[in-house]
FIBAVO-454271 format. One line per 3 residues: number of its first residue (from 1); their letters; for each residue z, x, y of N, C-alpha, C, O. Coordinates in steps of 0.2 Angstrom, whole numbers. Each point is the difference from the previous one (the first is absolute). Layout:
BEGIN
NUM> a> Z X Y Z X Y Z X Y Z X Y  ...
//
This chain:
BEGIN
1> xxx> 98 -43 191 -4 -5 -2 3 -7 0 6 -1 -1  -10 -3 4 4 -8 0 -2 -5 -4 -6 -1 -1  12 -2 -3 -2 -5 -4 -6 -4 0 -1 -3 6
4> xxx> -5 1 -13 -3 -2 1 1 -6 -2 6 -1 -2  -11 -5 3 0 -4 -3 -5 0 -5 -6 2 0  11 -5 -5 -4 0 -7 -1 -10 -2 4 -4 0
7> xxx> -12 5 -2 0 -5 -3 1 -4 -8 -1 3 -5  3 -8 6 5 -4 -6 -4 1 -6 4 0 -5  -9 2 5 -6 0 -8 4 6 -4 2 0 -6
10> xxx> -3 6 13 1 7 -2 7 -1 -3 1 4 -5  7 -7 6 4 1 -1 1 -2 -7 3 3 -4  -7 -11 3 -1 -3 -6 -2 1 -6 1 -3 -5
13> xxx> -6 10 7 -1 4 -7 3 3 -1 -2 3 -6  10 0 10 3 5 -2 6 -3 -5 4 2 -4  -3 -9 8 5 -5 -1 -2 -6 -1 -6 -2 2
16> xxx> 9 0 -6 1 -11 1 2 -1 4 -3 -3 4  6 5 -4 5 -4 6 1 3 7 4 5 0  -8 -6 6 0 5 8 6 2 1 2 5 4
19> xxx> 3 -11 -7 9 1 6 3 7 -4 3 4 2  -4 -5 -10 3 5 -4 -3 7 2 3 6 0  -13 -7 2 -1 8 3 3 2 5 1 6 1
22> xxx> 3 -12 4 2 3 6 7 2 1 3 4 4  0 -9 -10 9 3 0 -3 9 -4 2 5 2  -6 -6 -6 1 9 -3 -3 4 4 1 6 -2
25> xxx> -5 -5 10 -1 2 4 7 1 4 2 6 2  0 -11 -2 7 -1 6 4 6 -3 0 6 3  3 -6 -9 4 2 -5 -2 8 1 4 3 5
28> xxx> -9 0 -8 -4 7 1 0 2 8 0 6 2  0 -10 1 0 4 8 7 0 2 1 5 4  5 -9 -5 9 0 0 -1 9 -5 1 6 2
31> xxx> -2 -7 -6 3 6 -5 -2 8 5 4 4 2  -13 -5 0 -3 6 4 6 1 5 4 4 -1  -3 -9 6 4 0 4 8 2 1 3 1 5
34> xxx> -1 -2 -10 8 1 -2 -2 8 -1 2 4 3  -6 -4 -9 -2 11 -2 -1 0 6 -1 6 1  -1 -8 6 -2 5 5 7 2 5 3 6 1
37> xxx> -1 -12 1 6 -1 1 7 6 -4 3 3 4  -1 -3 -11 1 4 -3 -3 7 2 5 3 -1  -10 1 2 -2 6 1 2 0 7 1 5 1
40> xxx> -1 -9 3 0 3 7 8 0 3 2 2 5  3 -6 -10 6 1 0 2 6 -4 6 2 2  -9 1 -7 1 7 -4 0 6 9 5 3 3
43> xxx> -12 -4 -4 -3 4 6 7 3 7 3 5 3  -2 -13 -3 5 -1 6 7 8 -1 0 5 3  5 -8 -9 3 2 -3 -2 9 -2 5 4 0
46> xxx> -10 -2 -2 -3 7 1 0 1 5 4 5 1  -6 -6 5 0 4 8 7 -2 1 2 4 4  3 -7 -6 5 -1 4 6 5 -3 6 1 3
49> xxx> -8 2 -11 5 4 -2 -4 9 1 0 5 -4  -3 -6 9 -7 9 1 5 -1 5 3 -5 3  0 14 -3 2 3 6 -4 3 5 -3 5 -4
52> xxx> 1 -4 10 -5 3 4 2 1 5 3 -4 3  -5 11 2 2 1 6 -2 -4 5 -5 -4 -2  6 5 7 -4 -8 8 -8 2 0 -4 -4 0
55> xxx> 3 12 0 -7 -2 0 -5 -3 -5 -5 -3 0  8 5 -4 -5 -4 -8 3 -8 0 -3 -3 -3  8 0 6 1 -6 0 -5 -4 4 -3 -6 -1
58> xxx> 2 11 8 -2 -4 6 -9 0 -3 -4 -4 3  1 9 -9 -8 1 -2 3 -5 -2 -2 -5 4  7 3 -11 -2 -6 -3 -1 -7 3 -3 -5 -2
61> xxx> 7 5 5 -1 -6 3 -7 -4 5 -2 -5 0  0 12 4 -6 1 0 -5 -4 -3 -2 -5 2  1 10 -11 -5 -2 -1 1 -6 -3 -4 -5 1
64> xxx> 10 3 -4 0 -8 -3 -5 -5 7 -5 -4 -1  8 4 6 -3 -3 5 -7 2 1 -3 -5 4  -2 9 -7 -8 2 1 -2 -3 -6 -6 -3 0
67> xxx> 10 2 -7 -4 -1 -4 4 -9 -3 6 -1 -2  -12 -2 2 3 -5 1 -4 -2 -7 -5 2 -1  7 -4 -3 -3 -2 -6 0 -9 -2 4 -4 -1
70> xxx> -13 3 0 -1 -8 0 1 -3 -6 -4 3 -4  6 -7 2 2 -2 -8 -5 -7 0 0 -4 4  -3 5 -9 -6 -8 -2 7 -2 -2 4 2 -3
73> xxx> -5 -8 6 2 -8 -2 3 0 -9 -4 -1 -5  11 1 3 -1 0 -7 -2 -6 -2 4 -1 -5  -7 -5 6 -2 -8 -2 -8 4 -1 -3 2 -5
76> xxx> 1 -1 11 -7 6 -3 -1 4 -6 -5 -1 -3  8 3 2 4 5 -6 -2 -3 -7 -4 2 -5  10 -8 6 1 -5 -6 -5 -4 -1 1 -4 -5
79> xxx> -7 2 8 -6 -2 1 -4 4 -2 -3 -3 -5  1 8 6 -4 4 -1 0 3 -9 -5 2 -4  12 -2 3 3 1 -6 -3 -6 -7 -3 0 -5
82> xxx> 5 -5 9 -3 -6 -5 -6 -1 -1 -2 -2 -5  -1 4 11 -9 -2 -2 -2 7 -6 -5 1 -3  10 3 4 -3 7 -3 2 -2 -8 -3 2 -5
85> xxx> 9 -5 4 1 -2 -7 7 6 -2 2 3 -5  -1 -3 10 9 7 1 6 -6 -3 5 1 -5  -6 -7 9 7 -5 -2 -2 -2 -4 -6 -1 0
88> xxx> 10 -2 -4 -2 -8 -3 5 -4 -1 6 2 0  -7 -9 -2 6 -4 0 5 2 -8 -2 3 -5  6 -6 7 4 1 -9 4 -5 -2 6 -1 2
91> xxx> -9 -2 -6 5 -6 -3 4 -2 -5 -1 1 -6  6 -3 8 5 1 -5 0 -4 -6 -2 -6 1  3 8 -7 -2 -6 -6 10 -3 -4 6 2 -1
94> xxx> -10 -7 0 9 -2 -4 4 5 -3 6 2 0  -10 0 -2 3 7 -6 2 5 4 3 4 -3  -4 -3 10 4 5 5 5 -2 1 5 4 1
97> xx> -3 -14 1 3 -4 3 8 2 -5 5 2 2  -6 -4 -9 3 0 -4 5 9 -1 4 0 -5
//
């Protein structure tokens, strides 16, 4: 799915302020991105400590190449997220500061 455009009204109701809904978009889609990144570095590290004879190496590698897996956009994600009311912003008050 490819990013849509959203109009300023819709972001307005969820926010005051547009730049603040776009930094917590931005924010929420780095976070998806890094857990995805982190899983496919676990991943990596699992097949690399499997011991297997040639022929079961040569299926695997096979199928990694047949099944190709398409990841939505995490900006889509983090988008889709906000209009559902999943994020929200969070502000810090003096009495946190202190």
């Amino acid at each position: 799915m490819a990013i849509q455009t959203v109009d300023l009204r819709e972001l307005n109701k969820i926010s005051n302020n547009v730049y603040e809904a776009c930094l917590l978009i931005a924010a929420r889609a780095r976070q998806i991105n890094s857990s995805r990144i982190a899983k496919k570095k676990e991943n990596e590290i699992l097949d690399d400590m499997d011991m297997y004879d040639e022929t079961d190496i040569y299926d695997r590698e096979l199928m990694k190449d047949i099944k190709f897996e398409k990841e939505i956009n995490p900006t889509v994600i983090a988008q889709q997220e906000l209009f559902e009311g999943k994020i929200k912003p969070v502000y810090e008050t003096q009495k946190d500061n202190e």
